[in-house]
Every structure is written in C-alpha cells, then in structure tokens.
N, C-alpha and C positions, 0 to 999 in steps of 0.2 A: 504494500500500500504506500502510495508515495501521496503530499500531499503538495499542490504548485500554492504557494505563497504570492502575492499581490499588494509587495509595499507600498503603501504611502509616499506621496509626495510633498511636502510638506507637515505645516502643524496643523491643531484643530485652532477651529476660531471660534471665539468665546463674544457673544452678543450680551450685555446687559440696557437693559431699559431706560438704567440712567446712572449719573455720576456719583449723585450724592442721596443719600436718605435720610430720613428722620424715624426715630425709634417708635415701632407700631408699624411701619407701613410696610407693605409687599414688594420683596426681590424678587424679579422675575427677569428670566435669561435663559440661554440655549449656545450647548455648543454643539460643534458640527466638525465631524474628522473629514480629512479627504480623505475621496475614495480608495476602499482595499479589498482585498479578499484574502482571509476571510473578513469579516465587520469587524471594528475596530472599537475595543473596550473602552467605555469613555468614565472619568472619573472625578467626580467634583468633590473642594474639598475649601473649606472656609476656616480663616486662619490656622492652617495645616491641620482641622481636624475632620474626617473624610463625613461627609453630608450625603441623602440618598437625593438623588435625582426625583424629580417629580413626573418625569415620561421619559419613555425610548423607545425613539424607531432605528430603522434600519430601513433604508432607501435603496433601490435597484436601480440602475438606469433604466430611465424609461423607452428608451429604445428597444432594448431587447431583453425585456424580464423574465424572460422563460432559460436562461443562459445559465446556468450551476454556478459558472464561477464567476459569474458576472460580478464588478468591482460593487460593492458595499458603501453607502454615505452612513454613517451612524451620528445622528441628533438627539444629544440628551437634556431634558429641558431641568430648570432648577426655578424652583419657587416656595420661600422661604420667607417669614416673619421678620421681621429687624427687632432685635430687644438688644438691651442694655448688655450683653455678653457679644453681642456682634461684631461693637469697634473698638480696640485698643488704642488710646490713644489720639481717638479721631479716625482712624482708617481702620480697614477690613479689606484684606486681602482675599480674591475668589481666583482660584485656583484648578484647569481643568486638564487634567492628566488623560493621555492616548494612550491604548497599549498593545501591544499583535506579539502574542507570547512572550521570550526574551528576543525577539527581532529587532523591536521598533520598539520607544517611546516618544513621547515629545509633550508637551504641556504649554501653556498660556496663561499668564498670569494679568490678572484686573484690579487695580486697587480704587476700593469705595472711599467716601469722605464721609464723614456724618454730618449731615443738616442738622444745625441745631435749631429750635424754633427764634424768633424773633423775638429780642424783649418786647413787652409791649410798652408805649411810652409813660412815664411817670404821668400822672395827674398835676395838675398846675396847680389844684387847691392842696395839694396832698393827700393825709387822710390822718383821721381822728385818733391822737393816740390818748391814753389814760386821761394824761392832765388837759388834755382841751387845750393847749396853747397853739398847735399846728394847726387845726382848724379854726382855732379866734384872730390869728395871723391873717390866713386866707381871707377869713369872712371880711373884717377892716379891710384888707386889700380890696375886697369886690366893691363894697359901701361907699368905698374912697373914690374908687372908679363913677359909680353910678351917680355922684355928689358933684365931683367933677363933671360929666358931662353934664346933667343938669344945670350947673353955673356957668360953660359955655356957651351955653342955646341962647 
C-alpha cells in the first residue's frame, strides 16, 4: 500500500472579523489551509492554549469532485466569547497551526487589542457626596449663571 502525498503550498490564512474587542463580545474567524491531499489538520489555539474550532469543512475542487485524490481546502471556523482571561496585557494572541503528519507544518499568527469601553464624560454638576458641599458648589454655580443672564437682558 503506498500512499501519494499532496503538499501544501504555502501557509493557512487566518480571517478574523476585526482588530480589537471588548470583553463580552463574539470572536469570530476562519482559517483556510491551501490545498493538499490528504486534508490538512487545522488547529487553533488562543494564547498558546489549544481552543476547539466551532466548524470544519473540507473542500474539493469543484471541478472534479469525484477525483480520490483530488487536493483538499480545509476551513476551520473559530467563535468564541471575549472575557477577562482573553487578553494579557491588552492583546490576545490567535494562533492557527496546519499539519499533514510529520510532512508539513506551518501556522499564522493574529494578534487582538482589547477595546476598552469609553469613559463616559464626568458630569459638570458633579455628584452628591455625604456633606453636600459638591452639589451646593454646582447648585451656586447654576443660580449665579441664571442671575447673570437675567441682569443682562
């Protein structure tokens, strides 16, 4: 039994959605090996610790799909939650290994940012602490305002 092998030419490419995220929201991405025969094991892995894929096909050429040894596309899709264990430091490294026994490897590396949310802007009155003097500060401010323009009119 002999078996013909059908390396790869190049790496796989690794699609994500977008650059950066915010904690809560959905990773979603797909990588795709070039064509081989046999199909080429595909392997994601999120700051080097191995993650399962959320789908995988294996593509034929569509020209002649009835072919045995017809070359192999393999797209493996990845969709994943963002939480607080996701980025170190700010990034998140996604990670997608190729593999055709000990023939071939190759890998593709994507590095994420973390969105952080936006402050939102301080209030101009501030806000009410214990003693009441942050909001009787404001309050005189507005009075003085509303005093004023009434003495210009």
């Amino acid at each position: 039994y002999v078996l013909v092998i059908d390396v790869p030419e190049g790496k796989p490419e690794v699609f994500i959605e977008k650059d950066m995220y915010e904690i809560g929201y959905t990773l979603r991405g797909n990588c795709t090996s070039p064509p081989s025969y046999p199909a080429i094991n595909l392997t994601w892995f999120l700051n080097e610790k191995k993650v399962n894929e959320s789908f995988m096909m294996r593509l034929a050429d569509p020209d002649n799909p009835e072919d045995r040894r017809n070359p192999l596309t393999t797209v493996a899709g990845l969709e994943l939650e963002i939480d607080g264990a996701t980025f170190q430091s700010g990034k998140a490294r996604i990670r997608c290994v190729a593999d055709l026994f000990n023939i071939y490897q190759a890998q593709e590396d994507v590095v994420l940012e973390e969105e952080r949310p936006r402050p939102r802007p301080s209030s101009v009155l501030g806000t009410r602490d214990s003693s009441g003097s942050t909001w009787l500060r404001a309050t005189f401010l507005m009075n003085t305002a509303v005093v004023l323009s009434l003495i210009i009119r």
